[in-house]
Backbone as a ProteinNet text record, in pm:
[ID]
protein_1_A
[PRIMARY]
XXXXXXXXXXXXXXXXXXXXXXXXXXXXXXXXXXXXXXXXXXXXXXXXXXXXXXXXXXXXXXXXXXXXXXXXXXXXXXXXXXXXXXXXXXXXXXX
[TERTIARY]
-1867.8	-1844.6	-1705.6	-1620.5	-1486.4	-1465.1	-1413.5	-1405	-1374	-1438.6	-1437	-1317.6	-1198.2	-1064.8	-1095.5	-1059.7	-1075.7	-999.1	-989.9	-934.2	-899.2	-742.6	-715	-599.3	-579.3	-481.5	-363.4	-262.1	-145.4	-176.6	-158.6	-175	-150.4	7.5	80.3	-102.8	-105.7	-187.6	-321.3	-352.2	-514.8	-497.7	-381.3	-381	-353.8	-312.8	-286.4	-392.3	-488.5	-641.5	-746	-708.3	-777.4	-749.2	-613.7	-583.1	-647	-689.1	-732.8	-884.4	-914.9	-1052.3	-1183.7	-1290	-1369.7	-1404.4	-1384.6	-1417.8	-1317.5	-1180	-1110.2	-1110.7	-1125.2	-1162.3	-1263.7	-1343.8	-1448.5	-1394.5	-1385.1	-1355.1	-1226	-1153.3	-1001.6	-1072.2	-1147.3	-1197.7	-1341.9	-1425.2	-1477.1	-1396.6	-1304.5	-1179.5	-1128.2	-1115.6	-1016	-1097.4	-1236	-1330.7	-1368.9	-1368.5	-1391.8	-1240	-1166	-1066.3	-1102.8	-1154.9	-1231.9	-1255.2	-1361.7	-1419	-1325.2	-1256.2	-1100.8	-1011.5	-928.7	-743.8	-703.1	-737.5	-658.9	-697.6	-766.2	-868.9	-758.4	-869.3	-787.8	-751.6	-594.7	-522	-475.6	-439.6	-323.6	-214.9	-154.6	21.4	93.4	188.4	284.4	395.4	417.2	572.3	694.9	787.1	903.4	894.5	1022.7	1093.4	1088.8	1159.2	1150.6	1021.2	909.3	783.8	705	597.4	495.5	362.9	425.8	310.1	270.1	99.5	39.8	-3.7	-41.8	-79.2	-191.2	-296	-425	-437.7	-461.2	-474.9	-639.5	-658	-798	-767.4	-728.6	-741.1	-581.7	-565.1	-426.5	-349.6	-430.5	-365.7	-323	-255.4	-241.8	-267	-284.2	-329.2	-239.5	-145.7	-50.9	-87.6	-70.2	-110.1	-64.3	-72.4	9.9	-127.2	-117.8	-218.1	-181.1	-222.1	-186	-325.1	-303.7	-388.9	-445.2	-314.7	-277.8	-454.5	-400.6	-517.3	-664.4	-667.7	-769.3	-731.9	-638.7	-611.3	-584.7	-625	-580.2	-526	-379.5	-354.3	-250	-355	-312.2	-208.9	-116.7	59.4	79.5	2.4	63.8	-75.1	-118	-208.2	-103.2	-124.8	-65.9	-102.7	-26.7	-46.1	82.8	12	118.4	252.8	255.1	395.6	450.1	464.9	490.2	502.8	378.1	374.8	464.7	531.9	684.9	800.5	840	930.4	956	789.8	768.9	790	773	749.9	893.5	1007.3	1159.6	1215.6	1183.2	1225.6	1132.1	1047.8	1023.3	1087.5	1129.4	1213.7	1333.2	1396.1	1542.5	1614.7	1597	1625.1	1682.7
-97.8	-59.7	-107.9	-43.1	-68.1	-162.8	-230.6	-390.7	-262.6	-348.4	-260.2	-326.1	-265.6	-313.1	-333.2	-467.3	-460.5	-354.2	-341.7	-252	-306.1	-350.3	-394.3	-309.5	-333.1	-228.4	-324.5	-271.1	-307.3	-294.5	-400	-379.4	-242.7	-170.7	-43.2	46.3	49.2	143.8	143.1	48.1	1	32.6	60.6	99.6	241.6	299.9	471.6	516.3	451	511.2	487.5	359.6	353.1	493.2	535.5	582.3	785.8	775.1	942.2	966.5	1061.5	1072.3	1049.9	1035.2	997.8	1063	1208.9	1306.9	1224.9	1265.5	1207.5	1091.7	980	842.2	840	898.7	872.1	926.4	1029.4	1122.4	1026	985.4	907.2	818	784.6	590.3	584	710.5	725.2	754.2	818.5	784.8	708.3	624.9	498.1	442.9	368.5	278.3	343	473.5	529.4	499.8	416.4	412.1	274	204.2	91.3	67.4	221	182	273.8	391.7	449.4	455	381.5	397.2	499.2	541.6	636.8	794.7	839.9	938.3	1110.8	1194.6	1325.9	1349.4	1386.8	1454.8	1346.4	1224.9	1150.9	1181.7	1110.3	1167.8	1028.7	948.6	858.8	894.7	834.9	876	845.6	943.2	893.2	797.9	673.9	610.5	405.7	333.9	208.2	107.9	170	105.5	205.8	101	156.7	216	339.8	395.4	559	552	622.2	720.7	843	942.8	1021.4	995.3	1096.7	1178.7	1311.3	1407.6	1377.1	1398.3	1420.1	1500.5	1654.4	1740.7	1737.7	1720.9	1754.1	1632.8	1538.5	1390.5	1350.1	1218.1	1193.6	993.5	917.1	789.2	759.6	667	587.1	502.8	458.5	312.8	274.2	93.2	71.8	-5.8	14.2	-53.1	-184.9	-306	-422.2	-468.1	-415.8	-411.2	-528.1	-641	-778.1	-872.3	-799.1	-922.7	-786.9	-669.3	-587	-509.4	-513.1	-517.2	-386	-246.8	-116.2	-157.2	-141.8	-186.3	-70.1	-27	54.7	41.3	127	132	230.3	292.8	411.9	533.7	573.7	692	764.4	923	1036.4	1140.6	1208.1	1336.6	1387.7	1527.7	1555.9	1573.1	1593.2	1659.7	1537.2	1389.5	1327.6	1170.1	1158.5	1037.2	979.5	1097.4	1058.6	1055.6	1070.2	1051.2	940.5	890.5	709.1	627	684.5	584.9	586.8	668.3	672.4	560.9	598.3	502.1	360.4	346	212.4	173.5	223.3	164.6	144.6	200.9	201.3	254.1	359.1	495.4	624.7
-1599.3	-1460.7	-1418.5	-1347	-1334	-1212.4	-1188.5	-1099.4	-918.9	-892.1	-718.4	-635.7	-584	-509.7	-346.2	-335.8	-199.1	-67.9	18	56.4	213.2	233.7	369.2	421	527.9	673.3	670.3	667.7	750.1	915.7	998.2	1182.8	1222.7	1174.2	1201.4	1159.2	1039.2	959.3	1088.4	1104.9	1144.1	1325.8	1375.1	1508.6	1500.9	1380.7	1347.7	1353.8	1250.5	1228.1	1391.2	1450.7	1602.6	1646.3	1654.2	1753.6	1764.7	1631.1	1592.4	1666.8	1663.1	1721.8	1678.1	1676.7	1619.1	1531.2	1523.5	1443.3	1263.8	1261.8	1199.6	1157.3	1248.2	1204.8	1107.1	1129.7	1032.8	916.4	911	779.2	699.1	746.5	664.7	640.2	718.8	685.1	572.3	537.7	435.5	295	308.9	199.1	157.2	261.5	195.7	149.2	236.9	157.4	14	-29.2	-164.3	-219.3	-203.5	-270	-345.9	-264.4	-316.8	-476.2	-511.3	-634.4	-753.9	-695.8	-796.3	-674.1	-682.5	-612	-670.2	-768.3	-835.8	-883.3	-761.1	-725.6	-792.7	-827.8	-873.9	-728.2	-686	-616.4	-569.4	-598.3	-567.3	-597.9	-541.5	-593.5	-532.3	-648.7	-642.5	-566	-437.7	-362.8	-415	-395.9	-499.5	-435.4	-454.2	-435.1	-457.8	-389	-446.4	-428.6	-372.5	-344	-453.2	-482.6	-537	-451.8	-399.6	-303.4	-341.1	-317	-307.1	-189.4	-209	-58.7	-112.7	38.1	-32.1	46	64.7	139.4	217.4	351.8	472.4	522.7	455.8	585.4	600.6	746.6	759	791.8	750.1	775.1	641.1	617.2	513.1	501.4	405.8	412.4	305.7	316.7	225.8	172.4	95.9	19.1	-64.4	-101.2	-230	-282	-404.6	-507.6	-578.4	-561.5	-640.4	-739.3	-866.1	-962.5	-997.7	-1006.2	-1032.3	-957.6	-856.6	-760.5	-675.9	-745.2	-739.8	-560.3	-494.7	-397.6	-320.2	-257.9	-197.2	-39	-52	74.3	162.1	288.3	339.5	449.3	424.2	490.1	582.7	595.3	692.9	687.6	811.4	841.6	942.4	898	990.9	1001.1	1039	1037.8	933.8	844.7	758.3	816.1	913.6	931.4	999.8	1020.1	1108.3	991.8	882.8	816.5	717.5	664.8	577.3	662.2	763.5	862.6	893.9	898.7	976.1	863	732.9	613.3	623.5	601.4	589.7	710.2	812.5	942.2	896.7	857.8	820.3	716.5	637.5	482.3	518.5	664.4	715.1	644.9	602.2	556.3	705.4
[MASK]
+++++++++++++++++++++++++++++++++++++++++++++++++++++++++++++++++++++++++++++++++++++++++++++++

């Protein structure tokens, strides 16, 4: 059986996901906790660049994350909306 990853919010991340409706909340937040037992689910996709981050598609939102294997760890960076969540990830990297 493959070791189960804990799964914690960045503050930013965890006031993104407050802020969606209940409909949505639920639906992203049954995803992520299934990230728990594979981080590394079919239709992930690695973001380019100098972080080691992950994006899973809910629909028309999207859930960022970086995986620390080391210490079993899924740690979420950013919830959006597609058209809005790589914009914020760029302005957060100060890009």
């Amino acid at each position: 059986m493959a070791p189960r990853y804990a799964v914690q919010f960045l503050p930013r991340a965890a006031r993104e996901l407050a802020a969606l409706s209940l409909n949505d909340r639920q639906r992203i937040d049954a995803r992520i906790q299934a990230l728990a037992g594979n981080p590394r689910p079919p239709g992930v996709e690695k973001l380019a660049g100098e972080e080691a981050l992950y994006r899973v598609r809910v629909g028309d939102y999207r859930v960022v994350y970086s995986i620390l294997d080391a210490v079993l760890l899924v740690l979420v960076v950013r919830i959006g909306h597609r058209g809005e969540v790589y914009r914020k990830l760029q302005k957060h990297r100060g890009k």
